[in-house]
C-alpha positions in Angstrom: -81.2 18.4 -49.0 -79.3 14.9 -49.4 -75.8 14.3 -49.7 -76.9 12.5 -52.9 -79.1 15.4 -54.2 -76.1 18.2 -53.3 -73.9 16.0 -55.4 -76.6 15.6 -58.0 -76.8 19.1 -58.2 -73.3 20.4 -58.0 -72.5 17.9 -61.1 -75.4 19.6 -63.0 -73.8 23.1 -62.4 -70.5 22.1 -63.2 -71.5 20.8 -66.4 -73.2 23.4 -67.7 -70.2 26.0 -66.8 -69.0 23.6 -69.2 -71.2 24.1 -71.8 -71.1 28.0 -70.7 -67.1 28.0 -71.4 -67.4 26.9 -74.6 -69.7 29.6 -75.7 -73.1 27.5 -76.0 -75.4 28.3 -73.8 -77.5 29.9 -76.5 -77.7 26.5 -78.3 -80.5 24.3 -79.2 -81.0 21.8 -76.6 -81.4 19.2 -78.6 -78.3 20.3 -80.8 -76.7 20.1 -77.9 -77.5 16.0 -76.7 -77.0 15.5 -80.5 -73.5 16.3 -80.5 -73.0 14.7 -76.6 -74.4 11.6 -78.4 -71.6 12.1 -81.2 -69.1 12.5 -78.3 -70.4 9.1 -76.4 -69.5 7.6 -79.6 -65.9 8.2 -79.6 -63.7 5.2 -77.9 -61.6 6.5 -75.4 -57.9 6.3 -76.3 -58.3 6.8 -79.8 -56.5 9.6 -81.6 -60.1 11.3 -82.0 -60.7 11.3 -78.0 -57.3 12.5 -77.6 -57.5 14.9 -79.9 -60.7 16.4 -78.5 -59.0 15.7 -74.7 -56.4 18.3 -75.4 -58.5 21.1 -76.8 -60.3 20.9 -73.7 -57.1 20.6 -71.9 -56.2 24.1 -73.7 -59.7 25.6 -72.8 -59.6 25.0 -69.2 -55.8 26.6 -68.9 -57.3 29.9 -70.6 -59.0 32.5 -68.6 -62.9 31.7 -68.8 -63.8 35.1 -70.6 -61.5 33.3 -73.4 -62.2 29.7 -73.2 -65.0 29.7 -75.2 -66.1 32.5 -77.7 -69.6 32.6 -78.8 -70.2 29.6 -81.3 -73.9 29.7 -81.4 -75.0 33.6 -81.4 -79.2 32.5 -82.3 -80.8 30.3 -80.6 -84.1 28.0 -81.6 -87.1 27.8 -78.3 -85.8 25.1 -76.1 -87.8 22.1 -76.0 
């Protein structure tokens, strides 16, 4: 495997024990990228982005098992 491809892949899987901490890893794909998309959106520096910034802040201090509860308890198929 490639220096480029480990790194490829070790950013894959530390993104989604992002999505994992915050309790979404039964969600809709495309709910999912939806709300990414939303996220792109938001200027950095802003009082939203900050906002947002320090509940993540919060969420990585806790202990995983309470970082994220279940938001999404059903999910749709994935597409």
């Amino acid at each position: 495997m490639t220096s480029e491809r480990k790194r490829d892949t070790r950013e894959k899987f530390l993104l989604g024990g992002i999505v994992a901490r915050a309790g979404l890893t039964k969600a809709d794909r495309a709910f999912l990228l939806g709300g990414l998309i939303e996220l792109a959106s938001i200027a950095p520096g802003t009082a939203e982005h900050r906002r947002l910034r320090d509940i993540g802040e919060e969420a990585f201090k806790a202990p995983a098992s309470e970082a994220g509860s279940p938001r999404i308890s059903e999910t749709t198929e994935w597409h």
